[in-house]
Backbone as JSON, one array per atom type, in Angstrom:
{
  "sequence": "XXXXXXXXXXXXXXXXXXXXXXXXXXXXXXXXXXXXXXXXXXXXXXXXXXXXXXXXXXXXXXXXXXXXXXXXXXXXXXXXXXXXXXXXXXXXXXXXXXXXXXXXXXXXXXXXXXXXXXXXXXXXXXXXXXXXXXXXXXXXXXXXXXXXXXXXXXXXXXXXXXXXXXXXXXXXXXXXXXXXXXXXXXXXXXXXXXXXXXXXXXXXXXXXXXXXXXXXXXXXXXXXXXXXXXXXXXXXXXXXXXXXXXXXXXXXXXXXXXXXXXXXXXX",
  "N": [[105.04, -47.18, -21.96], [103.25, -44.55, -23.92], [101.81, -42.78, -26.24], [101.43, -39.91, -27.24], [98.67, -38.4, -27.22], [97.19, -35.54, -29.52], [96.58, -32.0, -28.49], [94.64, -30.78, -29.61], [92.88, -32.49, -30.42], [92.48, -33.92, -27.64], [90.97, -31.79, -26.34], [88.81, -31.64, -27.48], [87.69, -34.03, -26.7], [87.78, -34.36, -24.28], [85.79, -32.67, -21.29], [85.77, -30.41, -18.83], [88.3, -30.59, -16.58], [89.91, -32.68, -13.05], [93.13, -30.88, -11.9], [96.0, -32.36, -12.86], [94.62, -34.92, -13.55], [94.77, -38.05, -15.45], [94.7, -38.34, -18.83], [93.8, -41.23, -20.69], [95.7, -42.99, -23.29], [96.63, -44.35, -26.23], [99.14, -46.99, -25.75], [102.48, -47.46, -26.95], [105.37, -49.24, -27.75], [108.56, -50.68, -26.93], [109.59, -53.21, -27.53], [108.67, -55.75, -29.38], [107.43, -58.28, -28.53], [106.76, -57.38, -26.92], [104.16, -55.74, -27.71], [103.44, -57.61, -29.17], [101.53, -59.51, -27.75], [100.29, -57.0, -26.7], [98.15, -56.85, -28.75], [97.08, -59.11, -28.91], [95.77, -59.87, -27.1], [93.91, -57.24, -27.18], [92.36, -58.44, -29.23], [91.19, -60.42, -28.02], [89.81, -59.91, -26.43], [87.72, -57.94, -27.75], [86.49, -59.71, -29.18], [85.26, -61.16, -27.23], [83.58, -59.11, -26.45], [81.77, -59.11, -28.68], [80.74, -61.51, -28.62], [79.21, -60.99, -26.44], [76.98, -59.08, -26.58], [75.85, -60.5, -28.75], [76.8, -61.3, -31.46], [77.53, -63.51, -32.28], [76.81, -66.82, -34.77], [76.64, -69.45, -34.75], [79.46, -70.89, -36.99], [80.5, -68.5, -38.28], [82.25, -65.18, -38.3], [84.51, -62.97, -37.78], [87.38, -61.28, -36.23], [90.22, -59.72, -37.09], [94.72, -59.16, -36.98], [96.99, -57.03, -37.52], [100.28, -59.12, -37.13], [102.81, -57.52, -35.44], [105.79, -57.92, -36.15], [105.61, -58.63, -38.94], [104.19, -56.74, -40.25], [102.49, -56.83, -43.2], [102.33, -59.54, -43.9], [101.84, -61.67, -41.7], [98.61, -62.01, -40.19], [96.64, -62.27, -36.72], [94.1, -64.14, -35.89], [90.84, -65.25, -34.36], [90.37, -68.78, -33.62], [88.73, -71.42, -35.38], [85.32, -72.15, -34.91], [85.09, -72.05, -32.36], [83.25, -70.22, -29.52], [82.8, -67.19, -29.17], [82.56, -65.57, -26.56], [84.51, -66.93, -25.25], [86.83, -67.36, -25.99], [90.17, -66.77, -25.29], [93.67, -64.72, -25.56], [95.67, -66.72, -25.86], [94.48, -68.87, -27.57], [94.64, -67.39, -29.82], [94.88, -67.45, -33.48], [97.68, -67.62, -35.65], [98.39, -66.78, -39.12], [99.61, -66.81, -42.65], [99.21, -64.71, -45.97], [98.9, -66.51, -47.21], [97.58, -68.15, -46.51], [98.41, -70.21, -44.61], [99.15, -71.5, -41.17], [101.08, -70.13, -38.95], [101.21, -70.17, -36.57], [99.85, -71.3, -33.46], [97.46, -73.83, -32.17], [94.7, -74.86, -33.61], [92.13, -75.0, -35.83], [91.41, -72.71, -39.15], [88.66, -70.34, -40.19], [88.09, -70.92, -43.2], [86.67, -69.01, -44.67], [87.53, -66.77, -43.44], [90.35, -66.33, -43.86], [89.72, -65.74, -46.54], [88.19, -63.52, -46.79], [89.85, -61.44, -45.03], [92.32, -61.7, -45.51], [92.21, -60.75, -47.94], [91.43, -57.98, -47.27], [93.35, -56.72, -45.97], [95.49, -56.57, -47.55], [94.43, -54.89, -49.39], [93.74, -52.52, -48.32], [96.53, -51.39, -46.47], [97.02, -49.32, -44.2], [94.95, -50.22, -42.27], [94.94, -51.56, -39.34], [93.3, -53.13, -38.09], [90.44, -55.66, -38.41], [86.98, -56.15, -38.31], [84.42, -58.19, -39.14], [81.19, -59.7, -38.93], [78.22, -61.86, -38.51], [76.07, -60.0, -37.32], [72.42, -59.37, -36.56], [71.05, -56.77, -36.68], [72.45, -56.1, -38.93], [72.74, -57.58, -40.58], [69.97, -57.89, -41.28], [69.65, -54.95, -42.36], [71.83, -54.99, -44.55], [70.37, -56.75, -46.26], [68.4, -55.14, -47.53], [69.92, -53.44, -49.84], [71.14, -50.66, -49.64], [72.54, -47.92, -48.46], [73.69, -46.39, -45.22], [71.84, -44.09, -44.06], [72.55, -40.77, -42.92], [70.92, -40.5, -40.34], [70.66, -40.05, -38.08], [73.05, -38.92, -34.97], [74.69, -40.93, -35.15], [75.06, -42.32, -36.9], [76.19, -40.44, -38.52], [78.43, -40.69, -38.88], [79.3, -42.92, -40.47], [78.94, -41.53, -43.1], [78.75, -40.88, -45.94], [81.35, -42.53, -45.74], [81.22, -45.36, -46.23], [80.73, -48.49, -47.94], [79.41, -50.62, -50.31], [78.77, -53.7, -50.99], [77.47, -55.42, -53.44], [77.29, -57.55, -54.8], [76.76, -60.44, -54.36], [77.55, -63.72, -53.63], [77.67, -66.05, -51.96], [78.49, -67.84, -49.64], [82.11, -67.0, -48.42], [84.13, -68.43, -49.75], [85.94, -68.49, -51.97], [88.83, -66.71, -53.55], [88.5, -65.08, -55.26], [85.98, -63.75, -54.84], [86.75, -62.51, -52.05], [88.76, -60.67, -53.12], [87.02, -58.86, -54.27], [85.24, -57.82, -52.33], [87.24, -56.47, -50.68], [87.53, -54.54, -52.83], [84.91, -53.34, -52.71], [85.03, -52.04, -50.12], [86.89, -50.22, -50.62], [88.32, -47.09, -49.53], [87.29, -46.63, -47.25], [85.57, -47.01, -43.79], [84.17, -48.7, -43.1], [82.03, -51.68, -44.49], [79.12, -52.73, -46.26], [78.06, -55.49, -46.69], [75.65, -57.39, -49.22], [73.11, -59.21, -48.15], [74.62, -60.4, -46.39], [76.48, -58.96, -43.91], [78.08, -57.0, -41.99], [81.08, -55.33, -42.34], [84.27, -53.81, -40.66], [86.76, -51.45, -40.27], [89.66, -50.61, -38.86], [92.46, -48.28, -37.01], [93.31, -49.8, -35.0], [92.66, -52.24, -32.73], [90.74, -52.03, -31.37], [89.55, -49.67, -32.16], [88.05, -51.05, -34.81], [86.61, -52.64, -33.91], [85.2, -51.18, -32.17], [83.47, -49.23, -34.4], [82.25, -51.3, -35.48], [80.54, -52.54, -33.88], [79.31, -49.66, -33.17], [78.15, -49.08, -36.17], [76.39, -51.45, -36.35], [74.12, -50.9, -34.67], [73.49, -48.61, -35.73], [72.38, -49.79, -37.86], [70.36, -50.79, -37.14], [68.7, -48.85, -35.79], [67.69, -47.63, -38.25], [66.24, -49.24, -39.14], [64.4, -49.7, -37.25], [63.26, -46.82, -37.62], [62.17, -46.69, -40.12], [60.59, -48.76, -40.27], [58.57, -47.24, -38.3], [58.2, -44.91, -39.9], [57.16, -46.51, -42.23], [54.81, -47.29, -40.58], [53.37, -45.14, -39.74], [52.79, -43.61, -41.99], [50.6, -45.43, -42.91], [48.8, -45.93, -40.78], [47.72, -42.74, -41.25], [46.89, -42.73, -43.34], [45.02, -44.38, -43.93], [43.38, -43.15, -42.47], [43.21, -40.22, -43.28], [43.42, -40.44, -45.65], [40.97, -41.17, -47.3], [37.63, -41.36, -49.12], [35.65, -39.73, -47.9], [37.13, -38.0, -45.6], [38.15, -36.12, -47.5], [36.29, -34.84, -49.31], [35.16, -33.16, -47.51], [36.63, -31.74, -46.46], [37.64, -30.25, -48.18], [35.38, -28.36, -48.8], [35.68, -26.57, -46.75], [37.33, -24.91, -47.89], [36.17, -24.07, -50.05], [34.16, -22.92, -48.83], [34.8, -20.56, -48.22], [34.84, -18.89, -50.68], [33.42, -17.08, -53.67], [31.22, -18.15, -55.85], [31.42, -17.97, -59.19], [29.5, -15.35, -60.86], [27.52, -15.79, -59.01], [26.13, -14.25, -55.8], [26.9, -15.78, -53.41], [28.29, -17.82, -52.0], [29.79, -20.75, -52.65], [28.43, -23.85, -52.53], [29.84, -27.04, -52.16]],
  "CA": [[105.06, -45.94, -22.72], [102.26, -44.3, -24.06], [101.32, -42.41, -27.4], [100.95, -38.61, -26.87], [97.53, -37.44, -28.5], [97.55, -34.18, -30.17], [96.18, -31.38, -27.47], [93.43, -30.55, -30.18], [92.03, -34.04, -29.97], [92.2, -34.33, -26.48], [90.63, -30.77, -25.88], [87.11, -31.37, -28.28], [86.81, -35.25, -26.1], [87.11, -34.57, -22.63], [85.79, -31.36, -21.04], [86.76, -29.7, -17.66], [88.97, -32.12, -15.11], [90.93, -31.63, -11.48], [94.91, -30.5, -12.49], [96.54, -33.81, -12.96], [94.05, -36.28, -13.75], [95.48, -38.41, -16.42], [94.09, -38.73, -20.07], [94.15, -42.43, -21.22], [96.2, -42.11, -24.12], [97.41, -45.24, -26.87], [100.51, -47.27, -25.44], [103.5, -47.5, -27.63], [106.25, -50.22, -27.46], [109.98, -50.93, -27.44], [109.58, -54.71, -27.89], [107.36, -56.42, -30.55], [106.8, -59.22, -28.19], [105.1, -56.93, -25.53], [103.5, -55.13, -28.92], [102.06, -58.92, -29.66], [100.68, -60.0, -26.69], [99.0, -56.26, -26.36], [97.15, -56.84, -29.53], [96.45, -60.08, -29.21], [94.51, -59.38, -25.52], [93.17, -56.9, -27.64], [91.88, -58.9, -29.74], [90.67, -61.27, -27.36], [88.7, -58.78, -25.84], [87.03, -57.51, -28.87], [85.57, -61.06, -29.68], [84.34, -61.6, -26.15], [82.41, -58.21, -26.73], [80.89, -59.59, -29.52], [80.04, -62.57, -27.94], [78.91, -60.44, -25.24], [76.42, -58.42, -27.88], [75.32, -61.42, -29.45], [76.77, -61.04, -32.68], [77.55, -64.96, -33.04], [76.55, -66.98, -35.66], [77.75, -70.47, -35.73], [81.12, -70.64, -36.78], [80.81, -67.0, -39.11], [82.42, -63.87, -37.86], [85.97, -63.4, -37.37], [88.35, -60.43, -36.13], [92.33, -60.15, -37.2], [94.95, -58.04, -36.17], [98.29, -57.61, -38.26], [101.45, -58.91, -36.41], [104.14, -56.44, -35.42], [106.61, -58.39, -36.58], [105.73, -58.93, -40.17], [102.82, -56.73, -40.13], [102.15, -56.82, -44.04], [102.45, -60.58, -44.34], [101.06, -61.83, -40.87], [97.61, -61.6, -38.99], [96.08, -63.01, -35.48], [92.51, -64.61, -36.1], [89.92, -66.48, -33.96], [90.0, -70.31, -33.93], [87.68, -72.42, -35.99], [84.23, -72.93, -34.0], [85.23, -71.41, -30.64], [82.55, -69.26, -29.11], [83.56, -65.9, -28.79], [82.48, -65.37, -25.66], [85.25, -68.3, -23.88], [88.49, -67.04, -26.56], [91.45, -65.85, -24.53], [94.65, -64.59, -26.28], [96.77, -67.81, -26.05], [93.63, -69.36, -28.29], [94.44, -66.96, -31.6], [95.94, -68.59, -34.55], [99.01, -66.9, -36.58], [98.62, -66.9, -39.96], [100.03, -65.68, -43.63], [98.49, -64.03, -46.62], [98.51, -67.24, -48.32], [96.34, -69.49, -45.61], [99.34, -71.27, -43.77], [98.98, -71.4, -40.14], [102.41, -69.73, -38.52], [101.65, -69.79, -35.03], [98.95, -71.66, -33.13], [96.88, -75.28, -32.18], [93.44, -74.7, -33.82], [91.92, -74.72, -37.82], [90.88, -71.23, -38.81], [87.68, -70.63, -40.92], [88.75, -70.54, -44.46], [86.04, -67.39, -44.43], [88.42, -65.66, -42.63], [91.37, -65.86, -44.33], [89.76, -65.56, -47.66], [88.04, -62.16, -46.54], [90.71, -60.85, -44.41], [93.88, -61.32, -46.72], [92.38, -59.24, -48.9], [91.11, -56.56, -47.02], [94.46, -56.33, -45.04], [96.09, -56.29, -48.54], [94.04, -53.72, -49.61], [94.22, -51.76, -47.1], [97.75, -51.23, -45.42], [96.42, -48.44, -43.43], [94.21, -50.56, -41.15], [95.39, -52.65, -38.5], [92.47, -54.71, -37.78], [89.2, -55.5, -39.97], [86.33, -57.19, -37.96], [83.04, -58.93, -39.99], [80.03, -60.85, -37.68], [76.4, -61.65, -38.92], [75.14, -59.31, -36.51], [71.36, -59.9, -36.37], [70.74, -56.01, -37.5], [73.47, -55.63, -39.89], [72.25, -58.39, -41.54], [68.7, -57.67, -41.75], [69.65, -54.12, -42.96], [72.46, -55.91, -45.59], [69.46, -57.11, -47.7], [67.85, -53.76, -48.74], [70.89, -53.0, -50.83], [71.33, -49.94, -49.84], [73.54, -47.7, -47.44], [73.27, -45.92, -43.76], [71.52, -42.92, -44.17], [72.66, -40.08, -41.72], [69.42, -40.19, -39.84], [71.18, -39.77, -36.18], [74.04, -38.66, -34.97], [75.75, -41.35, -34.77], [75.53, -42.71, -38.59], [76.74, -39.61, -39.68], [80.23, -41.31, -38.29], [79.4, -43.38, -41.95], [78.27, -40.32, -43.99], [80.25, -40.51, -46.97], [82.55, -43.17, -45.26], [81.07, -46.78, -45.92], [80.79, -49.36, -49.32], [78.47, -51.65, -50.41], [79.11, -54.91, -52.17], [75.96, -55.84, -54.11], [77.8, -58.7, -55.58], [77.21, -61.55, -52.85], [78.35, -65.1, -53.67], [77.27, -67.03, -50.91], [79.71, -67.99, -48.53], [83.16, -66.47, -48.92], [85.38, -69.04, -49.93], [86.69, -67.84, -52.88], [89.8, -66.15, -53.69], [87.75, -63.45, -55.93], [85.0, -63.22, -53.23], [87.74, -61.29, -51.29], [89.16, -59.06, -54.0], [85.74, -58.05, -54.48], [84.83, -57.48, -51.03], [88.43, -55.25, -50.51], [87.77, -53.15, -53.63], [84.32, -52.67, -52.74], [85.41, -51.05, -48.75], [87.75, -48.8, -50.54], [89.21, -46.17, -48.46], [86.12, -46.6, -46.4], [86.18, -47.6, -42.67], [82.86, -50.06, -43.4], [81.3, -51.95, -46.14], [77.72, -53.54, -45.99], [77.91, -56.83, -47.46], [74.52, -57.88, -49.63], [72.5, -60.23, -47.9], [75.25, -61.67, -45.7], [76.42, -58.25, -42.72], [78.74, -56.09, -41.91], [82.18, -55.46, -42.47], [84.81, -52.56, -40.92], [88.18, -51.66, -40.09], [90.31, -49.69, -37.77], [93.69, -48.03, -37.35], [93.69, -50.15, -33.81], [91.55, -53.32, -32.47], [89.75, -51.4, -30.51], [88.85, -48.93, -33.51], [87.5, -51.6, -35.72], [85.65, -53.23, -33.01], [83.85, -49.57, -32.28], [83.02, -49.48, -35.94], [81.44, -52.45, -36.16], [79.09, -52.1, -32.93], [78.05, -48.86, -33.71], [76.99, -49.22, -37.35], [75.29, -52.33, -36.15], [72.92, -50.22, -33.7], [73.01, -47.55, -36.64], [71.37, -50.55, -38.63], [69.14, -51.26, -36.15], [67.98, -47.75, -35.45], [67.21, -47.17, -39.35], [65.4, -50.51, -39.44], [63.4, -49.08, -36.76], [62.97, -45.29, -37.98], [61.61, -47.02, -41.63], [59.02, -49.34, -39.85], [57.86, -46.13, -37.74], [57.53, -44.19, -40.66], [55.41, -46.67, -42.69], [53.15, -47.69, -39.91], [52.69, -44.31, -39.29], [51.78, -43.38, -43.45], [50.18, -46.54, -43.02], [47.66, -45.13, -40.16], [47.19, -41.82, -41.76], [46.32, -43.15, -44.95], [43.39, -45.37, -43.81], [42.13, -41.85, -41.59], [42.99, -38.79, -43.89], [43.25, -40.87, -47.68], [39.98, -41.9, -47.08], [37.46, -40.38, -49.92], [34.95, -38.89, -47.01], [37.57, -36.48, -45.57], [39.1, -35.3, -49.14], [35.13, -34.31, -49.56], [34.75, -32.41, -46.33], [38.09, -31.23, -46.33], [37.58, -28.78, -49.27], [33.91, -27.72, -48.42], [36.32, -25.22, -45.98], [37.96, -24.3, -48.66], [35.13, -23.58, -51.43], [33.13, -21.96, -48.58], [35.06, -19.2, -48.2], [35.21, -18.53, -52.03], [32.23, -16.71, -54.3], [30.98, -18.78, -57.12], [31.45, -17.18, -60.26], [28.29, -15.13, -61.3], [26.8, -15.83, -57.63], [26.7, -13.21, -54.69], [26.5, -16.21, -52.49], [29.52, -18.73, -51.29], [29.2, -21.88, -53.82], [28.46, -25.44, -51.7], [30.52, -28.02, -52.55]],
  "C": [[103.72, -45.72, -23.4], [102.32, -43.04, -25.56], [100.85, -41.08, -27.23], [99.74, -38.31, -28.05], [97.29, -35.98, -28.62], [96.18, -33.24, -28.99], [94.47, -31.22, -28.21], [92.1, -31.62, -29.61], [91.51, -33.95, -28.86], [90.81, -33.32, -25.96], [88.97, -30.94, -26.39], [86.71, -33.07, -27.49], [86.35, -34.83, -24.82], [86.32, -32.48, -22.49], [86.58, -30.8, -19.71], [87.39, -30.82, -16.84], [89.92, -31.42, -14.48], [92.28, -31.8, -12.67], [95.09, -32.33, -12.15], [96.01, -35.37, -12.98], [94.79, -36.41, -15.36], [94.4, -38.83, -17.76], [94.55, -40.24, -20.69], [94.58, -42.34, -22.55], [96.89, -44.14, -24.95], [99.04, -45.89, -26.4], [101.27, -47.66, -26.84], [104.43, -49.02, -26.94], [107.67, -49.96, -28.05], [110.37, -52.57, -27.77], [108.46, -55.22, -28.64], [107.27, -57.64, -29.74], [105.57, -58.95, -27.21], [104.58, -56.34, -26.49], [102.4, -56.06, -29.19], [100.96, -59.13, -29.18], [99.82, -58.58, -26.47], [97.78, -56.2, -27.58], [96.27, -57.91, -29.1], [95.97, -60.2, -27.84], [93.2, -58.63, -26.27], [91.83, -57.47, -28.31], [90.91, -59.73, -29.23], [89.43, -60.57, -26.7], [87.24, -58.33, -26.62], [85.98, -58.42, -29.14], [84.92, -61.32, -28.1], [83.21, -60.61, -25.88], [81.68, -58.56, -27.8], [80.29, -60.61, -28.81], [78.9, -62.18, -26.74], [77.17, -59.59, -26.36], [75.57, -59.89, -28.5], [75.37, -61.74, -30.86], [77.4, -62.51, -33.4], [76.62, -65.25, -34.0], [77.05, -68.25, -36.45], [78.69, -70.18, -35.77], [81.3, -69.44, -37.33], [81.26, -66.17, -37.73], [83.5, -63.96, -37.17], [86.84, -61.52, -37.05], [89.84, -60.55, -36.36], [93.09, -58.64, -36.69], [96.28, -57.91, -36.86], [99.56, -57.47, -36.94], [102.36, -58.16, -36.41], [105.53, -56.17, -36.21], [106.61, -58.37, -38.16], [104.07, -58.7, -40.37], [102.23, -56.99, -41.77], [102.0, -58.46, -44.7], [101.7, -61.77, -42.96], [99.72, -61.25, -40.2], [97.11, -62.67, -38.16], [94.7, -63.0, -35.97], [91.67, -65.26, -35.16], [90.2, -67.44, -34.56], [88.75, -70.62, -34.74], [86.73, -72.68, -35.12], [84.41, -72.75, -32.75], [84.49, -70.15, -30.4], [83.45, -68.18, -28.94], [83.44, -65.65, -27.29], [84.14, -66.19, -24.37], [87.13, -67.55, -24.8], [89.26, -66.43, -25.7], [92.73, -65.84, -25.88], [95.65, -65.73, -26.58], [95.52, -68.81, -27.67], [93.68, -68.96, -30.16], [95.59, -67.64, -32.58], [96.75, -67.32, -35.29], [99.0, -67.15, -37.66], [99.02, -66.06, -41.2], [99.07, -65.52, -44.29], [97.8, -65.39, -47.41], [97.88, -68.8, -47.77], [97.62, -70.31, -45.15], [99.29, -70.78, -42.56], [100.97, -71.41, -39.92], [102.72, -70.11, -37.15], [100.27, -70.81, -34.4], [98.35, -72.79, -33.28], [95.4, -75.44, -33.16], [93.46, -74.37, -35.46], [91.41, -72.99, -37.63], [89.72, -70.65, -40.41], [88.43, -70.29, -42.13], [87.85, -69.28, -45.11], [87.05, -66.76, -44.57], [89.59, -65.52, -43.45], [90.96, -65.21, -45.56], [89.47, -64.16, -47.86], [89.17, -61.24, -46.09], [91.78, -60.63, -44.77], [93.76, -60.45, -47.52], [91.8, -57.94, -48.55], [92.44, -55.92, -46.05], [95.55, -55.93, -46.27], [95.8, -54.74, -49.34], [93.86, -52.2, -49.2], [95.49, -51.47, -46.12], [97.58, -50.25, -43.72], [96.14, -48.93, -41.79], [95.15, -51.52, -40.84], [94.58, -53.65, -38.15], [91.53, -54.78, -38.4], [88.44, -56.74, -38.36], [84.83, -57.57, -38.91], [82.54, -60.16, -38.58], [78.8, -60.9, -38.71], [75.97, -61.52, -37.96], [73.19, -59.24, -37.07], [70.55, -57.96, -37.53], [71.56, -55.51, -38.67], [73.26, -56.39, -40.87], [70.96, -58.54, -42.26], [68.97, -56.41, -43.02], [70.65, -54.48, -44.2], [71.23, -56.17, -46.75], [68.4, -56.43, -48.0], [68.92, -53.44, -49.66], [70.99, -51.85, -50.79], [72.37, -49.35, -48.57], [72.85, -47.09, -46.2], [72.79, -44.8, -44.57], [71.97, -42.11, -43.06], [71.67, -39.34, -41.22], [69.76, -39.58, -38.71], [72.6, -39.59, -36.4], [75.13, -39.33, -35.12], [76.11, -42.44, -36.03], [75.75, -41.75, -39.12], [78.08, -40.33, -39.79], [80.34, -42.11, -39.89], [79.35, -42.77, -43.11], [79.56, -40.42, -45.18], [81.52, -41.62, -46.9], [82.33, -44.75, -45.15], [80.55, -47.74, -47.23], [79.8, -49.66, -49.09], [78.76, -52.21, -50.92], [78.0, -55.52, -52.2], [76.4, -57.52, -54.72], [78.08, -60.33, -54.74], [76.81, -62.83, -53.66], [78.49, -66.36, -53.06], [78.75, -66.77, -50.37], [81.14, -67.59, -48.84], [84.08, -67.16, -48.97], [85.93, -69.33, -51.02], [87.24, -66.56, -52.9], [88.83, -64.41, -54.2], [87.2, -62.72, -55.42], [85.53, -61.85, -52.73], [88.28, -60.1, -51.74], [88.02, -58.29, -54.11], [85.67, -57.23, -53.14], [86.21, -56.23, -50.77], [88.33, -54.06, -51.36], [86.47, -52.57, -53.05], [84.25, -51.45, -51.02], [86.15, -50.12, -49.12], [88.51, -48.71, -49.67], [88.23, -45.87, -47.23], [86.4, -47.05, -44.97], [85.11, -48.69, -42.46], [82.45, -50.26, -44.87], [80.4, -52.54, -45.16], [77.89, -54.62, -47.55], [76.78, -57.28, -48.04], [74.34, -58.93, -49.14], [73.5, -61.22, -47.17], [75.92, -60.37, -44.45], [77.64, -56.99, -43.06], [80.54, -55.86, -42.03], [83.27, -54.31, -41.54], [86.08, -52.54, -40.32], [89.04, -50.29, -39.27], [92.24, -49.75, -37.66], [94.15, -48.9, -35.92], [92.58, -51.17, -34.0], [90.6, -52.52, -32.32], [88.58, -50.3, -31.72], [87.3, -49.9, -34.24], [86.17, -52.26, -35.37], [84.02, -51.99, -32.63], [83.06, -49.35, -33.46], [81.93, -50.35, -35.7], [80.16, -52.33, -34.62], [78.1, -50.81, -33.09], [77.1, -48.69, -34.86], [76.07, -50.49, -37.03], [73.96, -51.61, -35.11], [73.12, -49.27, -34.52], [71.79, -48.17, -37.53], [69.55, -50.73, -38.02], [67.96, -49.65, -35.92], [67.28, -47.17, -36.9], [66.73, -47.68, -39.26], [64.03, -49.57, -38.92], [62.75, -47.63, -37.22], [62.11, -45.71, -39.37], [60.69, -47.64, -41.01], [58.35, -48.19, -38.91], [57.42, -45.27, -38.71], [56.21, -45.07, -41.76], [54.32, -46.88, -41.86], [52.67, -46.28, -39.53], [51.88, -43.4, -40.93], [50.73, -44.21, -43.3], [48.36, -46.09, -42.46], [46.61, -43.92, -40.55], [46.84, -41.9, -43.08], [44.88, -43.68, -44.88], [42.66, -43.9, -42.96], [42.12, -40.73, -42.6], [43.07, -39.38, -45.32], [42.1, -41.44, -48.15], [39.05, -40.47, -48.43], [36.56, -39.31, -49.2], [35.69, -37.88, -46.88], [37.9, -35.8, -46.59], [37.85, -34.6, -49.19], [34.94, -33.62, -48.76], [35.46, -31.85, -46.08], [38.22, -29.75, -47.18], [36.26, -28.05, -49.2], [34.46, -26.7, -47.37], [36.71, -24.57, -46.7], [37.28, -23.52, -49.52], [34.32, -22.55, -50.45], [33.51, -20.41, -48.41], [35.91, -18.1, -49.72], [33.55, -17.96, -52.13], [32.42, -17.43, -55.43], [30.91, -17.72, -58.12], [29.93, -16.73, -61.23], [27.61, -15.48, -59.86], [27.25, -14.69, -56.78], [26.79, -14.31, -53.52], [27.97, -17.31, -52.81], [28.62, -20.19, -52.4], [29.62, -23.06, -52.98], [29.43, -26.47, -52.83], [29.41, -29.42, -52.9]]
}
């Protein structure tokens, strides 16, 4: 079964298509066991695109997913120290709000829970939350400041993404997490100070989109700020120079009359 999306929606993604091609469309369920197993593919998926991306990092950077079953009290996580790239769905661990492993063979970073309990708490909304130390998300993380909507495709943050200035080192404290949840809000990203990216989605797949594109949003500001100073940079040493400023206005003065002169006043 499948998830009818509203005609509007459909009508502003796709454009013209033959009569009866089919619009891929959210599946639905009548069993929470086939519900599980489609997240938790999901999920599996998600982290092998990261892996795929390069957004490892050591053991950091974790995706969850809340269970069907007991979605407000369960979520599916990455293992402890298992490349993303190799995770399959039988590999994710089951755990509660309060760090007890429910389901699964493998430890699970105490990161992860400590971040993820409370942004799943804080959030009911979202279904999945992913965090990586992506390479530009992390660079851009320690300006302290937010996306700008330079391009089209950080407007998608415009108005719609935190910051938590308040970084703590490694997140394995309880508080850490409350922090980190109040400061995402109602947001669908936060930028973490000096440690990456954070964001969250009404689906895996959502959260996962999130988090790749503001990381190539990061990346594309990074770049757009080192293009603009090396290019002040250039025109500073050619036009801030005191020669042209002097030769520059000798156009200007010549086509003036000196005051009390019938004659154009030299510079």
């Amino acid at each position: 079964m499948t998830t009818k999306l509203p005609a509007a929606l459909v009508n502003s993604l796709f454009g013209p298509r033959p009569e009866g091609v089919r619009i891929p469309e959210p599946p639905s369920f009548d069993c929470i066991a086939d519900e599980r197993q489609y997240r938790k593919e999901q999920l599996a998926a998600g982290l092998r695109l990261f892996g795929r991306f390069g957004f490892s990092e050591g053991v950091a950077g974790h995706i969850t997913v809340r269970d069907p079953e007991r979605p407000s009290e369960w979520f599916w996580v990455n293992p402890f120290g298992m490349s993303f790239s190799r995770i399959r769905a039988s590999d994710l661990v089951l755990v509660d709000h309060e760090g007890r492993v429910v389901q699964g063979q493998y430890a699970v970073n105490r990161a992860a829970l400590v971040i993820h309990s409370h942004v799943h708490a804080a959030r009911p909304d979202a279904l999945a939350a992913a965090h990586a130390h992506s390479l530009h998300g992390k660079a851009f993380s320690s300006l302290g400041i937010k996306l700008a909507p330079i391009t089209q495709d950080a407007c998608a943050f415009y108005e719609d993404h935190g910051l938590y200035s308040e970084f703590g080192g490694v997140a394995t404290e309880v508080d850490e997490g409350v922090r980190i949840g109040e400061a995402l809000g109602k947001h669908k990203a936060v930028i973490l100070q000096n440690h990456g990216l954070l964001t969250v989605g009404q689906s895996v797949a959502e959260a996962i989109w999130w988090f790749i594109t503001m990381e190539r949003s990061c990346q594309a500001q990074l770049l757009a700020m080192a293009a603009w100073h090396a290019q002040a940079d250039c025109s500073r040493n050619g036009a801030g120079r005191a020669c042209p400023g002097r030769y520059a206005v000798r156009g200007l003065v010549s086509g003036t009359t000196a005051v009390g002169s019938n004659h154009p006043q030299r510079p």
